[in-house]
N, C-alpha and C positions, 0 to 999 in steps of 0.2 A: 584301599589305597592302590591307586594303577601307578604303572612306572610305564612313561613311555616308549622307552627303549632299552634291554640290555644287552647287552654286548659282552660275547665272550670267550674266552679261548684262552690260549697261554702267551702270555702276556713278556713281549721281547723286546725292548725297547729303550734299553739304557746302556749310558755311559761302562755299564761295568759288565753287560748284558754276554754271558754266555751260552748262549742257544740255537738253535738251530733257523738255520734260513726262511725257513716254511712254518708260518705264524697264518692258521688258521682260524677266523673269525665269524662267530656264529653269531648272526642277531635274532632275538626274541624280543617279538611287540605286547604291549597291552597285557602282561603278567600281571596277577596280582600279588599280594603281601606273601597268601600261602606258595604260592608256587618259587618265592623267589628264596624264603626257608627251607627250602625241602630237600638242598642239598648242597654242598659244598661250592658247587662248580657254577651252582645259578647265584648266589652269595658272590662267589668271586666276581663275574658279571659285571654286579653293580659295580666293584673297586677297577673293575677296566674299564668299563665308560669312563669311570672318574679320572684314570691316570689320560686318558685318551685328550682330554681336555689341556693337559701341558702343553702350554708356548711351543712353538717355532717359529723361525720364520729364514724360508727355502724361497720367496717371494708370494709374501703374504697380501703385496698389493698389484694383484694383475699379473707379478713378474717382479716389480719391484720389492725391494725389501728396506726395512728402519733405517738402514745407512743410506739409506736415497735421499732422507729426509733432513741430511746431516754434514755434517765438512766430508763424512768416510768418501761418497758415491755419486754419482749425478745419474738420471736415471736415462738411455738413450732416447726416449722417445719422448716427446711430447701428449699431452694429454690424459698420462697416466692420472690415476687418483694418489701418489704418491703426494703430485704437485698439491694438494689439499693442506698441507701442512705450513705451506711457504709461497701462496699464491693468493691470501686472502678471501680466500672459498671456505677455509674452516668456521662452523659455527655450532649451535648448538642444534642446529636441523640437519648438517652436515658432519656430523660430532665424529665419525671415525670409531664408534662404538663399538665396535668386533669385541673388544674385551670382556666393557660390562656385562654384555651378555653371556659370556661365555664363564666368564667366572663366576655370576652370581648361578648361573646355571651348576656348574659345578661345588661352590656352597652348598647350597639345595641338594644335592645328591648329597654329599658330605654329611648335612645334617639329619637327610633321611637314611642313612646307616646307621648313625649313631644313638639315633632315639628310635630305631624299628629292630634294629638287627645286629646289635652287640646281644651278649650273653645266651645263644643259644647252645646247646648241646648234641644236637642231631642222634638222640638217641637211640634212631631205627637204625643207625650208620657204626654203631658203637663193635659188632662184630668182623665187620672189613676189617683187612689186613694194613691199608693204611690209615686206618681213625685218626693213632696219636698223630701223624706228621701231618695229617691234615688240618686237626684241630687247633696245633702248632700255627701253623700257618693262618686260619682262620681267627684265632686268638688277637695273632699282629693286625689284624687289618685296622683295628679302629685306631692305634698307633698311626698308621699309614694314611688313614682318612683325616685323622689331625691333623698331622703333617702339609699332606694335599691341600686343606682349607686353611690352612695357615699362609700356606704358599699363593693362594686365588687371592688371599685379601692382602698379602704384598703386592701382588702384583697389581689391582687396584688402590691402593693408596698412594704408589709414585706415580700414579696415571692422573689420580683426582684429586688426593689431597684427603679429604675427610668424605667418607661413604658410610652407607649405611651399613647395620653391624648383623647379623642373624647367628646365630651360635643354635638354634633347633629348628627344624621344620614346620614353616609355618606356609598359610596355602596363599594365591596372590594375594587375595584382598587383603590379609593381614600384610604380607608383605611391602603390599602398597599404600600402606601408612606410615612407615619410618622414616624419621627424620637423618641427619648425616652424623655420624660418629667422629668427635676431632682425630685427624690423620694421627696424634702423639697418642692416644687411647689403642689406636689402631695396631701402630710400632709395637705399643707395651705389648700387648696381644698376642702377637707374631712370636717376641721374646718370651712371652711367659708360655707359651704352648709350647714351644721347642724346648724351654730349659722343663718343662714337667715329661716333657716323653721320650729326651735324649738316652735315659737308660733304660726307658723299658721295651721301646723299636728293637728290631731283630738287628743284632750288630753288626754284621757281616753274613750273606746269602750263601756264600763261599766256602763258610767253615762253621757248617751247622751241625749239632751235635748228631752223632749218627742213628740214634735213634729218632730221628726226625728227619731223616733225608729222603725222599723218593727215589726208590730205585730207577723208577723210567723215567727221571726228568735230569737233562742241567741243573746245575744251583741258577738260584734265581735271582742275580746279581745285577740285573738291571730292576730292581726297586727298591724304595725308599729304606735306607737304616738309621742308623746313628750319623754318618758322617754326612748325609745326606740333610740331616736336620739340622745339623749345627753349622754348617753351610748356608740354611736359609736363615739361621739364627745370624749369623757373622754378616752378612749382605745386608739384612735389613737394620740392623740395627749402628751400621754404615751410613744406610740414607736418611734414618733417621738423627744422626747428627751432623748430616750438612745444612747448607745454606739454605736452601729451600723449604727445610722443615727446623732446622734449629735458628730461631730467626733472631735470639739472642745471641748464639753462640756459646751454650752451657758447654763449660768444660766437663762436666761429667758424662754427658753424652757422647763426647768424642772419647771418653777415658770406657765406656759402657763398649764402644764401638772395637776400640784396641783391645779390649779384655776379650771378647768375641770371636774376634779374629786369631788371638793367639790361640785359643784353645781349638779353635779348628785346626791351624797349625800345627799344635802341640800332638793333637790329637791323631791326625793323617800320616804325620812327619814321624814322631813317634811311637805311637803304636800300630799302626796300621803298615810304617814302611813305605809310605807312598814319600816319591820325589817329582820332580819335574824331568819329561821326557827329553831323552837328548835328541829326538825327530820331531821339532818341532810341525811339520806336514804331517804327522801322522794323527797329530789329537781329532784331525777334520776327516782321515781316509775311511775308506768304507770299513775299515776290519777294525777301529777307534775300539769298542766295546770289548775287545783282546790283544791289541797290540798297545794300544795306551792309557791300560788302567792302572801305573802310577801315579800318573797324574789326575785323571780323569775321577769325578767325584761321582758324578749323575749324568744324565744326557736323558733326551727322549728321542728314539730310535722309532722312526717314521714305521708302519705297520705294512707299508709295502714295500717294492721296490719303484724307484721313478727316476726318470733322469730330465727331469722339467729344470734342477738347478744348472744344470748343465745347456740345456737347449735354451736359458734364458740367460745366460753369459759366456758361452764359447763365445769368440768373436765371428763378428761378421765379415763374412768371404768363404768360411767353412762350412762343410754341410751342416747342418743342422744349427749352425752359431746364430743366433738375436742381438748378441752387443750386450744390452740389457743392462745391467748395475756397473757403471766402469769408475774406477778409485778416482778420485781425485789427487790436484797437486798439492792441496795442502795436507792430505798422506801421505803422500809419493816425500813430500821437505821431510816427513817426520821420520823419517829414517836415515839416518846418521849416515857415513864412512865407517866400517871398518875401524879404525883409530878415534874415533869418537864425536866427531866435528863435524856439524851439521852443513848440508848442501844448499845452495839457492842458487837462482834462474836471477840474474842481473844483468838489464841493458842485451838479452839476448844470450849474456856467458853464463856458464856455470861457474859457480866458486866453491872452495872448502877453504876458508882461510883458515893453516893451519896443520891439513891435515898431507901427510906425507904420502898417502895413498892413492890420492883423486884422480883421476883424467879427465879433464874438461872433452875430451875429443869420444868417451865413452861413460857418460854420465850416471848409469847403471851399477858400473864393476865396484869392486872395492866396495861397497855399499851392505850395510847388513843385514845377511842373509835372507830376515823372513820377508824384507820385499821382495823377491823371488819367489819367496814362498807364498807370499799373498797376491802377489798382481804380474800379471803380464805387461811386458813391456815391447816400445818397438824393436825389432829385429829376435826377439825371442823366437828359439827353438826347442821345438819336442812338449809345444804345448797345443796342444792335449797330447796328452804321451805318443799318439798313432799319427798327429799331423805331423807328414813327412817334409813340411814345407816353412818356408819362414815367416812370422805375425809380422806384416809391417803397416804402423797405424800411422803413417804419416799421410798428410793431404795428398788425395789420389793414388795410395799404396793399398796393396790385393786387399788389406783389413780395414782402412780407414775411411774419413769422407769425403767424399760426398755420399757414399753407399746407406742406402737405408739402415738405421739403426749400426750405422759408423761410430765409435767410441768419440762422443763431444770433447776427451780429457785426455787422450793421446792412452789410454790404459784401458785393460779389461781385470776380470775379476776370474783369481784361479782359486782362492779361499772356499772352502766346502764344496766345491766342484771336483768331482772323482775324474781325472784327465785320463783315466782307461775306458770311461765309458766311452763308445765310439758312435754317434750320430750318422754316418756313414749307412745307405742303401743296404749295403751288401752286408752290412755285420752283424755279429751273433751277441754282442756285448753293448746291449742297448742301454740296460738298467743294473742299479744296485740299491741298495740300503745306506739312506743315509740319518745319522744321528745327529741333531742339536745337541749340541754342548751350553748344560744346563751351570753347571758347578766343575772349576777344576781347580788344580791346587795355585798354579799360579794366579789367578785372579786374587784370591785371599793373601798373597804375599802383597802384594799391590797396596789389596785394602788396609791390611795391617800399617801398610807406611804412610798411609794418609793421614789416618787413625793416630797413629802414634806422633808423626810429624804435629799436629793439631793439638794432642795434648800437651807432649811435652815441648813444641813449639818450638824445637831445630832440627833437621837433618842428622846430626851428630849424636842428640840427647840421647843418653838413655837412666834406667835406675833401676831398683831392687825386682820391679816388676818387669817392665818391657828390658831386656839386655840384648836385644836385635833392635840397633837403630832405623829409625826411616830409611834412610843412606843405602841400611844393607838390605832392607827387607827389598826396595824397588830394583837394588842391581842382580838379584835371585833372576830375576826373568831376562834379564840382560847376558848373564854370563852364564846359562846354561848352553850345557854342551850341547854341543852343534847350533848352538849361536855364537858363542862365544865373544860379547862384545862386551868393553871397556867398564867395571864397575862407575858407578856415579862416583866424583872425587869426595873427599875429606873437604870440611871449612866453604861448603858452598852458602851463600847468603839463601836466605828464608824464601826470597824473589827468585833467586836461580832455581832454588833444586823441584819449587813448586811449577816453575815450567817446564821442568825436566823430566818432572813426573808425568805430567799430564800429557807429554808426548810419549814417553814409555806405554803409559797407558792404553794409549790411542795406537801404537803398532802394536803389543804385546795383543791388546783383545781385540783388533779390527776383524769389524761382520760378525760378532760375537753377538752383536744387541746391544752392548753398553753402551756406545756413543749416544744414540738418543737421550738415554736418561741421567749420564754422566754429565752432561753439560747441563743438563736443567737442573739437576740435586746443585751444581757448584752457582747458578744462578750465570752463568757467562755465554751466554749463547747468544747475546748482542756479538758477541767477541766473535766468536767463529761459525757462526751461522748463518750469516749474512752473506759475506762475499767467500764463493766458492770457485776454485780455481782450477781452470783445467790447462792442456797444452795441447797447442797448438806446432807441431812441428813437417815441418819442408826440406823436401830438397834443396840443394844450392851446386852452384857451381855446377861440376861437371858432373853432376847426380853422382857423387861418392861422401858426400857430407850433407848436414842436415843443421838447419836453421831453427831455433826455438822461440816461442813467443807465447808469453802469458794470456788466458783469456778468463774474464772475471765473469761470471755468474752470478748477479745480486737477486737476493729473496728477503722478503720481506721476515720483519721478525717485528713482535709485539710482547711484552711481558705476559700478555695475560696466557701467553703458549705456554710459559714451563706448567701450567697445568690447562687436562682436557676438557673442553667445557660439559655439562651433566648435560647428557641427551635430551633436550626437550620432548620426544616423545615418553622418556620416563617422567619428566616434571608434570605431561598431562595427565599420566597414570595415575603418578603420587604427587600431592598436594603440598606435601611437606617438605620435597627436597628443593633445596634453593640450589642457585648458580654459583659458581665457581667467579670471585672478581674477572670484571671486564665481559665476560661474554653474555 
């Protein structure tokens, strides 16, 4: 058996990642079986190709990223391959594939550990001073390669729907004869791997028994444990009882999805101690992997450093700024007053009817917090933390348009952008490390109130089981500290608090990656995928006010998008895989 590539080193790269800066990566070509047995650290190899294969997306399209594709972003430039998803170009020869490949690739390695290289012993290795912690270590992996291919065929089943299933190593042409797995087969899968390895994965990297600890290393806390699997356990088994895959609406499955959720909960919250950060800016700062792992479940922490997120949404007028991903106004509405009461752009005015906090003459202020924390706005300062000067995106201001990749949406994007990195000629702080936020604890508070809202089927409900109502579970991310905004009221109708969630939603995880798949799991992406809203604002007067006006953005949308079509260059391969309706 050859293995084309292994890749290896120490392995630095997560949410909870306490390690050192300099993550050196060795690759090795064309090894075979023996050479990749022969010792610990070529073994390991394989499990970091494989964790290597984890999602991001820093602008996975060109520059653009998944919220381009979505109400979150509009992309500034024309012509991107973003527009593929909303311009009638998507098909099954233009399928936007990057996944299946990469995860059925990742399977494949997954199932080649687990039927080549579980249960060795390394016996020539047995008098070194570190065997046992090695072998400790070694032990976990096929834990963790579970895990990992658990996680690849989630992440293909909300992409496709029903794919095909491999659970052993098998060579193409076998490969290329399977048929597609129903997506509800797929779910069970996912659930039943994660509840079989939730106790035997390493529970914590952080507090491992010391006779197993290396003395020359960090704890190794950016990878996969226990709360890491019951995360992927709680998530999918989430998508698996929405609308897109529960197509009847089985109450058990939303009741499968709450049960899932609490015990992640239960589990983070109480034993582990984690909470939700009171910096909300910090779960996205370069240092996330030690300043915010309360919250923080998992991440995959980029193997260099780069500041490409940065050079593709500083705005434009700054050195080095592209424009790039800029929020939209149907974001921009989804963030409340302060006092709780949503803003709109009418006839030109701004309004908060209601709320005691507003100034229509500074539309920004009083507004909660994490828009600040996520978007730049016009007359912003100290963003990027070294720009000495003020963003002004209005038509014909130093940032806005007409200028090449001028923000189409009156915003830029400051979310996962490190504002110290400095683009500037002259500076020494070009680049950092930046982490994807995989799993954190607010997302699962979120889930749990869908979850629960759906079975017990009010905002208020609760019983012997769920004693955290929907209500409470979605106002955790609202009224943490240093957000500190308005809990959702008591006695809201089933209509209100489900649109109140789904904008909590939509600012609590924005540029997270949910929105793409959020709106498709709920089936409503007629609803907000269509018309995308940006703004358009001007001077007036005596140039010391400024004039607002809505600009609509429409994109096409078709049912058969909540899922991606099967690549037809795999249907020529394999005979057997049929198309996804409509494409």
């Amino acid at each position: 058996m050859k293995l084309r590539k292994i890749v290896y080193g120490m392995l630095c790269m997560g949410a909870l990642a306490s390690c050192s800066d300099q993550m050196n990566y060795h690759e090795y070509n064309n090894y075979d079986e023996d050479f990749v047995k022969l010792n610990f650290s070529n073994v390991g190899g394989l499990i970091t190709t494989i964790y290597l294969d984890l999602d991001t997306d820093f602008g996975n399209y060109s520059g653009a990223i998944l919220g381009s594709a979505t109400d979150e972003s509009q992309y500034a430039y024309t012509g991107n391959s973003i527009e593929t998803f909303y311009n009638g170009s998507w098909s099954p020869t233009n399928a936007q594939s990057g996944t299946w490949s990469t995860c059925y690739s990742g399977i494949s390695n997954c199932n080649l550990f687990l039927d080549k290289y579980v249960g060795l012993t390394f016996p020539e290795l047995e008098q070194n001073a570190d065997y046992k912690p090695q072998m400790f270590r070694y032990n976990n992996y096929q834990y963790e390669v579970r895990f990992l291919r658990a996680y690849f065929y989630f992440n293909l089943v909300r992409q496709y729907g029903d794919v095909p299933f491999i659970d052993h190593f098998l060579s193409a042409d076998e490969s290329n004869t399977l048929s597609r797995t129903p997506a509800k087969d797929i779910f069970d899968y996912i659930i039943s791997e994660c509840d079989d390895i939730k106790d035997l994965i390493i529970e914590d990297y952080a507090n491992l028994p010391a006779d197993v600890v290396l003395p020359s290393e960090s704890p190794e806390t950016g990878r996969v444990n226990k709360a890491t699997v019951l995360a992927l356990k709680a998530r999918a088994a989430l998508y698996a009882a929405s609308p897109l895959f529960n197509t009847d609406n089985n109450p058990e499955l939303w009741h499968r999805a709450a049960t899932a959720n609490k015990e992640l909960l239960d589990y983070c919250v109480n034993e582990r101690g984690m909470k939700l950060v009171s910096d909300y800016a910090s779960l996205w700062d370069k240092n996330n992997y030690k300043n915010a792992t309360d919250e923080l479940i998992f991440g995959r922490r980029a193997n260099r450093e780069s500041s490409t997120m940065e050079s593709y949404n500083y705005p434009v007028g700054i050195e080095g700024g592209n424009g790039g991903n800029c929020p939209t106004q149907n974001l921009v509405d989804a963030y409340e007053t302060t006092d709780g009461y949503d803003v709109r752009l009418v006839n030109g005015a701004w309004i908060a009817d209601g709320s005691r906090v507003f100034d229509k003459a500074k539309p920004y202020d009083n507004r909660d917090p994490r828009l600040r924390m996520t978007i730049c706005v016009n007359e912003e300062t100290g963003w990027p933390t070294w720009n000495e000067g003020t963003i002004y995106t209005y038509q014909g201001g130093a940032n806005g348009q007409p200028l090449n990749g001028g923000t189409p949406t009156g915003y830029y994007l400051k979310k996962y952008c490190q504002g110290d990195i400095d683009l500037r000629s002259n500076s020494t702080n070009k680049s950092a490390y930046h982490t994807w936020i995989t799993y954190r604890l607010g997302e699962f508070y979120l889930n749990y109130a869908e979850a629960v809202f759906r079975y017990l089927g009010s905002a208020d409900a609760t019983d012997a089981e769920f004693t955290m109502s929907a209500r409470q579970a979605a106002s955790m991310t609202r009224e943490r500290e240093g957000v500190g905004m308005p809990a959702f009221p008591l006695n809201m109708s089933n209509d209100a608090f489900w649109e109140a969630y789904k904008k909590e939603r939509m600012v609590e995880l924005a540029f997270e990656g949910h929105r793409f798949w959020d709106v498709r799991r709920w089936k409503e992406a007629d609803k907000y995928f269509v018309n995308i809203e940006g703004l358009q604002i001007s001077k007036t007067g005596d140039n010391t006010a400024y004039s607002y006006a809505t600009v609509v953005n429409t994109r096409q949308w078709d049912d058969k998008m909540y899922l991606f079509p099967i690549p037809q260059s795999e249907r020529m391969k394999n005979p057997n895989l049929s198309q996804n309706p409509g494409w």
